[in-house]
Each structure stands twice: as C-alpha cells, then as structure tokens.
C-alpha angles and dihedrals in degrees: 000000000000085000101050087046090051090048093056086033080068100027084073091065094049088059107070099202091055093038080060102053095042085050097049100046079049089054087046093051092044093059095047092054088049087059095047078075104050098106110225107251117258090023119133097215088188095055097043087045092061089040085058095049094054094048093047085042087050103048101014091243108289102112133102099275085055097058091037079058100046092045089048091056085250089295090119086066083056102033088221119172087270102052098118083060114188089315086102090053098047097045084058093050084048095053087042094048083049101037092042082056096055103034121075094211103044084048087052095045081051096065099044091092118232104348091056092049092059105049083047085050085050091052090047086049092046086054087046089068092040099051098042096047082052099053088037093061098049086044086058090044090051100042087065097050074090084141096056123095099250096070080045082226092308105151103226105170125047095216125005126205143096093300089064096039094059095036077054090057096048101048104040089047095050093049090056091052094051094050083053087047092051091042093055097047090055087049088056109029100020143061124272133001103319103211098054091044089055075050098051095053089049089051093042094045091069080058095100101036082058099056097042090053087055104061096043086055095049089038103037108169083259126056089209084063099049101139101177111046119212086252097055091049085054086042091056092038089060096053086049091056090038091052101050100048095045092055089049084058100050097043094048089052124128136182097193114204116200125242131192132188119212121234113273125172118263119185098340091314136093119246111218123239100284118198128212140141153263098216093204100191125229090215107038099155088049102180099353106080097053083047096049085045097052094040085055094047098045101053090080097048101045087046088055096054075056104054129061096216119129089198100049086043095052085043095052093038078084093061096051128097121297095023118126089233086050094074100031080062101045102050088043097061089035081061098041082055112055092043085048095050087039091049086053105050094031121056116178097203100040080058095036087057100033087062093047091057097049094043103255132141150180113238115252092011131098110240111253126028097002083060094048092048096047084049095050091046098054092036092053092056102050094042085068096053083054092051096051095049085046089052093051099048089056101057092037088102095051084049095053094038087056102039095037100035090231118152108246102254085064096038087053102039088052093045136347142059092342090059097044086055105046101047085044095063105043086049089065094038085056095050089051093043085051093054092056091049094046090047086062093045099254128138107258120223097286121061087216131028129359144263120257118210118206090255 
C-alpha cells in the first residue's frame, strides 16, 4: 500500500499540467508563511511575546488568544501582517450563507450558476474589507491599553496614537486581503480548496512547537519535575492515531441509496433496467461546521478583550473555556451548522424531482414527494451521527488538558479541531490529486477503490 502511495507520489511530477498546480499551491503557501513572519509597524515583539507566555503560564493555553493563534498559523503572538488570519474572510461567508437562506434575491442570484456565484463571492469579499478593518481597529485600541491590568504595564505599542492606529488598519486589513488573494489563486490555478489549505498550513506550522514542548516537558533538566510521564506521551500518541483514523472514516463515509431507471426506448431499441446511487455523506460539512462554530464563539470573547467593560467581561466569562456554557454552546452551533451546511448543498426535493424526470426511482417508494421524504429522513439521521463525532473531536483537547494535566498547544496538536482539519483537507487535496492521475490513465494512491474527498 506505501508503495503504491510513493509511485503515484511520483506519478504527479511526470504529468506537466498537475506538476504545475502542485507547484504552484506550494509556491502560494510558501508565500503566506513568509508573511507570517512581516512584523506589523510600531509594534514592541518582545513586549507582546512576554504578554503571550503569561497568558499561556496563567491558563495553560486554552483560551481565546491560543486558538486565534492556531487558526492564524501563530502569526497573532507576533502581530505580523497576517495576524487576522482568514477569520475576516470567514465571518463574511457565515453572514452570505445566512443572509442568501432568508433573502429572496440573494437566493435567486445563487441559483443563477457561475456568474451568481461570483457576484455573491464579490459581496463576501466586500464584507471581507469591512470585517477585518473593524477587528483591526479595536486590536489597535486595545494594544495601547499597554497601562490596564490586563497587560499587567507591558508597553505593547511604541507610540500610540492615531497614526498607529490607521497604519494598524491598513496593514492588518490588507494582510488579510492578500491571504484572500493567495487562497483564490490556489482555488483557480492550483490543486485543492485554497483556503483550507491556507488553514491547514497555519494548523500544521504549531506542529513542531508541539512536539518540542513535549519533550521538554517528558525530559526537564530534573526527574523530580517531570511534568508529562512515558505513559501519558503513549497515551497522547494513541489518540493521535485514534483521531486521525477515525476522521478518515467518517469522512469517507457513505449511506448509499439505489436507484434504479426504468427501461425507455433509445434508437428503435429498449434499454434494460440500469442501477446506480444517491452516496449521501455522513460528514457533509466537512470542516465547515467546527470553523463557522468557533468563529461564532469566539466574537464575544475577542470583543471583550476590547472592550474595558466589567459587565460585558463577567457576561462573556461564561462564554470562555471550561465553562459549562462553553461547551452547550459549542455542541449546539456545531450542530446548527452541519444541518445548515447539509440543508444548502443537498436538497431532498430538487433530487426527489430531478430523478422523476429522468425515470428513476427508489425501490419501494413512489417517485416525488414519497422519495424526498425517504431521503430527508435518512439524511437527517446521519447527519446527526456526523455532528456528534464532530462534537467530540472538538472538545477532545479540553478532555485531555483536564484529565493529563498537558498545556493546549500540546492537547490540540495531539487530537481536536486541528486534526479534523487537517485530515479533512488533504483528503481532499489527495482525491483531487486521484482524478488528475487517473485522467491520464495512471493508478491513484489506493490499488482498489477511491478516495473519496468531503465534497
């Protein structure tokens, strides 16, 4: 089976047009991670890297500043250029996909094909702009706030002001662009989605990190200190294991309805009864469900490190990590979510219709509404398997911080929203990767079967 994955491996370099494309997405990701690393002018790193420590010593890295970080490809403990990440430019998708459900006209301009989808793709561009010069402005408010407690006197900002504030806006926003910029030329002239793929090198980049912290932690320069044990690092090395092959099953996972055709007359002769089937997926947001929740569940908590209200900060210390809320919370919009996303690229009765039209049926069940029905009903049930697994997955790493005593960077590195992505997404990469070998007639990465992407 390796060697079957290292000949097509191999196999992708021999065909120019996909040597391009993976090339080029290489090229992409090469420049994002180069800008990770394009401090934001009038900022004081040394300041803002203590800041981070004692916030990771004090709450063991599971707060809101940690996963902003994760999801930002650790640009936010630097303030780099790229520190808002994609975050912008998700926030904006989340309000589209809403807003496209409740109004008429956006739900017409949807189905108009491509061009629909671009003007849609402009306004979500349009609320790109207008979300990320937003957050950049209260970043820069609260980045000179270097004399509240909650800094604890650490000078952040070299001179604060109005000039910074504006040069704050402008960077940070246009960071953000330009991440939106690399991910949709991936998405055009490279291989895979581009802007989990932007994700998913932000994600892999805290790899080493994790594992470095890990070893100092299981070899301190003192046995007596010895905060991880042997048997905690095997421990976390089978829920890694655990994790990732899990998700490959989930997301691989079909409910395949039949379908038959009935016999129609084709050129003077009768075409016999043909089978096929509907793959209804057990995963159909894929990632999108566990990004859009904790996009949602993280706005009150990043506007209250923003704002120096006592009342908005006890209101939303309900809202923060560990709290029972927390997790309600959570699970529910992780939920909402799947069945949303679900509800938007699967329509029952379109399919219902569409396979009346062409003569299909499902057997034992009357064409039209008994069909859309059936197919409601089975998509509705394991959607909810999905969403559970999904829900699970994400609070892993609260689970293993609490019961093994391990700081987050490590918890979520070793199992949790982090995994999920990322084996999401190359999954996807992969089955893209497939269709182009086989195209050409070559063998994919698997000697039987195929992968099978979320989408």
């Amino acid at each position: 089976m390796l060697s079957q994955f290292f000949k097509a491996l191999t196999t992708c370099f021999k065909i120019e047009d996909l040597r391009k494309k993976i090339l080029f997405t290489l090229f992409m990701v090469a420049v994002y991670r180069i800008g990770c690393f394009l401090p934001t002018p009038g900022i004081n790193g040394a300041e803002l890297a203590k800041f981070f420590e004692k916030v990771a010593q004090s709450t063991g890295g599971g707060n809101v500043f940690s996963i902003m970080n994760m999801f930002s490809g650790r640009s936010l403990e630097k303030l780099t250029i790229f520190s808002l990440g994609v975050m912008p430019y998700i926030s904006s998708s989340i309000i589209m996909q809403l807003l496209t459900a409740v109004i008429p006209t956006l739900e017409k301009l949807s189905k108009e094909g491509q061009a629909g989808y671009q003007q849609i793709n402009q306004y979500t561009r349009y609320g790109t702009v207008g979300l990320a010069a937003i957050q950049s402005f209260f970043i820069a408010l609260w980045l000179e706030s270097s004399q509240a407690t909650f800094f604890q006197g650490l000078h952040i900002v070299n001179n604060p002001g109005w000039t910074f504030r504006i040069t704050t806006m402008i960077t940070l926003t246009a960071g953000t662009l330009l991440i939106m910029w690399l991910g949709e030329r991936i998405q055009d002239q490279g291989i895979g989605n581009g802007m989990s793929i932007i994700i998913t090198a932000g994600i892999l980049s805290s790899g080493p990190a994790a594992i470095e912290q890990t070893f100092l932690l299981l070899s301190p320069k003192t046995a007596s200190a010895a905060q991880l044990q042997p048997l905690t690092v095997l421990m976390l090395l089978f829920f890694f294991v655990s994790v990732v092959l899990l998700t490959t099953l989930v997301t691989q996972a079909q409910r395949r309805i039949p379908v038959q055709h009935a016999r129609r007359a084709m050129g003077g002769k009768v075409a016999g009864m043909q089978n096929s089937f509907i793959p209804l997926k057990v995963d159909t947001s894929g990632i999108i469900a566990i990004i859009f929740a904790q996009s949602i569940l993280l706005f009150p908590a990043t506007i209250s490190s923003f704002i120096p209200s006592q009342g908005f900060h006890s209101f939303t210390s309900y809202l923060m990590r560990g709290q029972f809320a927390y997790y309600f919370l959570y699970a529910g919009l992780i939920v909402f979510f799947c069945y949303f996303y679900t509800a938007l690229v699967f329509n029952p009765v379109d399919v219902a219709e569409n396979m009346k039209k062409h003569g299909g049926f499902v057997p034992g069940l009357r064409p039209g509404k008994d069909t859309a029905d059936y197919l409601d009903y089975v998509l509705t049930r394991i959607t909810l398997a999905g969403a559970t697994f999904i829900c699970f997955i994400a609070i892993l790493p609260d689970a293993i911080m609490a019961n093994m005593k391990v700081p987050y960077l490590v918890a979520s590195f070793f199992g949790g929203t982090g995994i999920l992505i990322t084996v999401g997404v190359m999954l996807d990469t992969m089955k893209q990767v497939e269709s182009h070998l086989q195209m050409h007639n070559y063998e994919g990465f698997m000697q039987s079967g195929h992968l099978r992407g979320r989408r």
